[in-house]
C-alpha positions in Angstrom: 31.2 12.8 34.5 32.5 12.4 31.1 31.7 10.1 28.2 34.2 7.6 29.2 33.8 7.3 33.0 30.0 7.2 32.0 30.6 4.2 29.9 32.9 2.4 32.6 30.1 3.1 35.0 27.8 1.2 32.9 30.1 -1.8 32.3 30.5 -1.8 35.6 26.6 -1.8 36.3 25.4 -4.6 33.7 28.6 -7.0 35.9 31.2 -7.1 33.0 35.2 -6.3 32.9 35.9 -5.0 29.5 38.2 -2.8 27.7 36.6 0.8 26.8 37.1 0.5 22.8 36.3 3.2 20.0 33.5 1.4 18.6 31.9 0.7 22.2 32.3 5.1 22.8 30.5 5.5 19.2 27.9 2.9 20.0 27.3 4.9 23.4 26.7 7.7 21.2 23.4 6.0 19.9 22.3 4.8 23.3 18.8 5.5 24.7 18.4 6.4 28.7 14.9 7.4 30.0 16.8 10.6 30.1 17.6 10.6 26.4 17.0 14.2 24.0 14.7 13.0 21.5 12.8 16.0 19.7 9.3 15.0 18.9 8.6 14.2 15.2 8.0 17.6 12.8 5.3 17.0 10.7 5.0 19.0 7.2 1.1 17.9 6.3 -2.3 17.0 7.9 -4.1 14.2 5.4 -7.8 13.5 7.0 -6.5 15.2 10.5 -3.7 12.8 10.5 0.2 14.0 10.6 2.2 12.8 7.7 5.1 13.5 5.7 8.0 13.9 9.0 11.1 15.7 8.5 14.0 13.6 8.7 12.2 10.4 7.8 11.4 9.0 4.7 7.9 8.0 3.2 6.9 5.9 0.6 4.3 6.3 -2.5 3.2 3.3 -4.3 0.7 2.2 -6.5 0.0 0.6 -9.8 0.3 2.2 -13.6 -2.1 5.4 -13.8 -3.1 5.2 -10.7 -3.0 8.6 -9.2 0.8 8.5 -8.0 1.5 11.6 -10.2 -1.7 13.6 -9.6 -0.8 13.1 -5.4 2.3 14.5 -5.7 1.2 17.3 -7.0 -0.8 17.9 -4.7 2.1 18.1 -2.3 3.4 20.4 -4.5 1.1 22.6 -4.6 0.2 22.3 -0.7 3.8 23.7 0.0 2.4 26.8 -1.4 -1.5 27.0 -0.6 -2.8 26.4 2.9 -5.2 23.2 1.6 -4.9 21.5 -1.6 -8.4 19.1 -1.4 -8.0 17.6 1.8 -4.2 18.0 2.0 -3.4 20.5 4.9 0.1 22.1 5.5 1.0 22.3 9.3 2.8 25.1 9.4 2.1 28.6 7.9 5.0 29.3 6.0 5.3 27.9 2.8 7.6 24.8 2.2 10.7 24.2 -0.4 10.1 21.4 -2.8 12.4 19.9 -4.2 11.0 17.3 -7.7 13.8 15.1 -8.4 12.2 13.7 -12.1 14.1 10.6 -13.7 11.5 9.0 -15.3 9.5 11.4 -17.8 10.4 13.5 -20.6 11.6 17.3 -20.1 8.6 18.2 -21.8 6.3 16.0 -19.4 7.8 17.6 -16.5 7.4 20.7 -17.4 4.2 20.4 -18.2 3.1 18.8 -14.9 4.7 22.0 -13.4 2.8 24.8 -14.9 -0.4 22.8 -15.4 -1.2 20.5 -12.9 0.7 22.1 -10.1 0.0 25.6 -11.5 -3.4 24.8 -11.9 -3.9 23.6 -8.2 -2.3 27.2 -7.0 -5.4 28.3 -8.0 -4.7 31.8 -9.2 -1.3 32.1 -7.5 1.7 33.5 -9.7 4.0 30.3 -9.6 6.6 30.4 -7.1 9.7 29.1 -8.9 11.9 30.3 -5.9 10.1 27.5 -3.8 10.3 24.6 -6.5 13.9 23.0 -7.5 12.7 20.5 -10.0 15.3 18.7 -12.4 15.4 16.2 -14.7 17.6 13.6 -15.1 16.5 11.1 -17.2 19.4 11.2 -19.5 21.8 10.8 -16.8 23.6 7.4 -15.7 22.7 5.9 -12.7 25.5 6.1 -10.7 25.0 10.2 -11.8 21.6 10.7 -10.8 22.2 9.4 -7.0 25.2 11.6 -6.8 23.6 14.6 -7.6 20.9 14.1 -5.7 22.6 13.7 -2.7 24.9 17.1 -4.0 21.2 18.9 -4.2 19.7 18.0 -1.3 22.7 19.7 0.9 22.9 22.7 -1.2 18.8 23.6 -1.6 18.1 22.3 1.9 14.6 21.3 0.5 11.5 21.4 3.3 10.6 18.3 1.3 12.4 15.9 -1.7 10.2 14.1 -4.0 12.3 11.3 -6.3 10.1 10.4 -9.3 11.4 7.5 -9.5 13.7 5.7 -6.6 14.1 2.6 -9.2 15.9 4.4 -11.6 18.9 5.3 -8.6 20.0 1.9 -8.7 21.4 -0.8 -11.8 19.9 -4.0 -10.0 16.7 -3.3 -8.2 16.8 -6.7 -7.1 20.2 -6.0 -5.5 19.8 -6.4 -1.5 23.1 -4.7 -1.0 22.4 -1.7 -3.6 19.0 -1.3 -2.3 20.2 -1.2 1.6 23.1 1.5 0.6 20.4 3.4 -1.5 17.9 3.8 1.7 20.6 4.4 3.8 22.1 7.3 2.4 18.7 8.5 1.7 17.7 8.1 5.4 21.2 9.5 6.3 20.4 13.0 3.8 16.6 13.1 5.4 18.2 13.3 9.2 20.8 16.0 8.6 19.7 17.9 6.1 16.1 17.9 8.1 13.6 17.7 5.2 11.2 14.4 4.3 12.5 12.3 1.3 9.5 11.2 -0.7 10.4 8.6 -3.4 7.8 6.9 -6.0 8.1 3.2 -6.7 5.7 0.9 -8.7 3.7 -2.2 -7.4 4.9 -5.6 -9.0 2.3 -6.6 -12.3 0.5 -8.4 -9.6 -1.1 -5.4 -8.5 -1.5 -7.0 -4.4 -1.0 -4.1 -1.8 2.1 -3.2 -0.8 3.8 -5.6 -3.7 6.6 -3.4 -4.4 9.0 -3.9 -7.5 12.6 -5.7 -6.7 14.5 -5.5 -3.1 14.6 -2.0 -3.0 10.8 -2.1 -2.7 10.8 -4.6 0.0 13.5 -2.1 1.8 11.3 0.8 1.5 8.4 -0.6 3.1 10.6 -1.7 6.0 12.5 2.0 6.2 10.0 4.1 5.2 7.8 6.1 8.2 5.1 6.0 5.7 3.5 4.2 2.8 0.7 5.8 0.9 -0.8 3.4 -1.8 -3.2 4.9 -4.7 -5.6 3.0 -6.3 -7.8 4.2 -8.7 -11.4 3.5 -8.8 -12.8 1.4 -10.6 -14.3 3.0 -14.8 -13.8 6.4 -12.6 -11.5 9.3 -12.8 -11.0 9.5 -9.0 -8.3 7.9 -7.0 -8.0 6.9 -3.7 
């Protein structure tokens, strides 16, 4: 049977008369039978036992000024090249391409993040720049920075993309229809280029959990697989 008597089959099942149109064969595309192909999810890390970080989803890291947002992505990082990075297991045993997509720090800052915090975790490993794409883009416009990212992504195919930070891909971050095309394409270069998209966001001034800055923080917690929220402890130097 093809697609199209399959679809006139169905009309005729749910008691309708209707004309077979082109957007009723692409929404058949996207329909889900108990007979459906759907792969299980592929998970890059173990946190605490738990699978996180899927490929071809999106997660979320949040959490107020100095707060350890930084310091946990380096530990993915340097996870996609050690086994275990304090509590932070990778799944598989081949190591993982990162890709660090910086827009909010200095070249210097970046840089130095790199070779001593990341390098430092590697713990005696010569660092692997043929694993790590990590730019900076902090002098570039806006509508340049989402561009090539998206450019990046296809090229590197990346095991996982970090964006340090989402806010700075849009003008308005209180835009609903520039956040909603933002997350879109984002989810849309996660699913066929097959990596996780990782993107860092602040919590409103408030500080309440899960307050995220603008629209495009309320999108992300609504699109995102994932939100991990780091808090550090109180006149400590550990985060949680």
């Amino acid at each position: 049977m093809d697609n199209m008597d399959y679809i006139d089959e169905a009309i005729q099942q749910a008691g309708q008369s209707a004309t077979i149109t082109p957007e009723l064969v692409k929404l058949d595309s996207d329909r889900i039978t108990s007979e459906s192909d759907a792969p299980e999810e592929v998970f890059l890390y173990k946190m605490c036992g738990t699978p996180c970080f899927p490929r071809g989803d999106l997660t979320t890291v949040t959490g107020p000024a100095k707060s350890g947002k930084t310091y946990f992505i380096s530990m993915l990082m340097a996870c996609a090249v050690r086994p275990e990075v304090m509590g932070l297991e990778r799944i598989h045993e081949e190591p993982l391409k990162v890709l660090w997509y910086d827009t909010e720090q200095s070249r210097y800052t970046t840089k130095r993040i790199l070779v001593d915090r990341v390098g430092r975790m590697l713990d005696g490993t010569s660092f692997p720049d043929e694993q790590f794409y990590v730019f900076n883009v902090r002098n570039r416009s806006t509508q340049e920075r989402l561009e090539y990212l998206a450019q990046a992504i296809e090229v590197y195919r990346p095991d996982i993309c970090i964006i340090d930070g989402i806010a700075d891909l849009l003008e308005d971050i209180n835009s609903g229809p520039a956040s909603l095309e933002v997350m879109q394409r984002l989810q849309a270069l996660a699913m066929t280029c097959h990596c996780n998209i990782t993107s860092i966001i602040h919590l409103n001034r408030t500080g309440e959990k899960l307050n995220l800055r603008g629209w495009i923080g309320t999108v992300m917690v609504q699109k995102s697989y994932e939100v991990f929220n780091c808090d550090r402890v109180n006149r400590t130097d550990a985060f949680t």
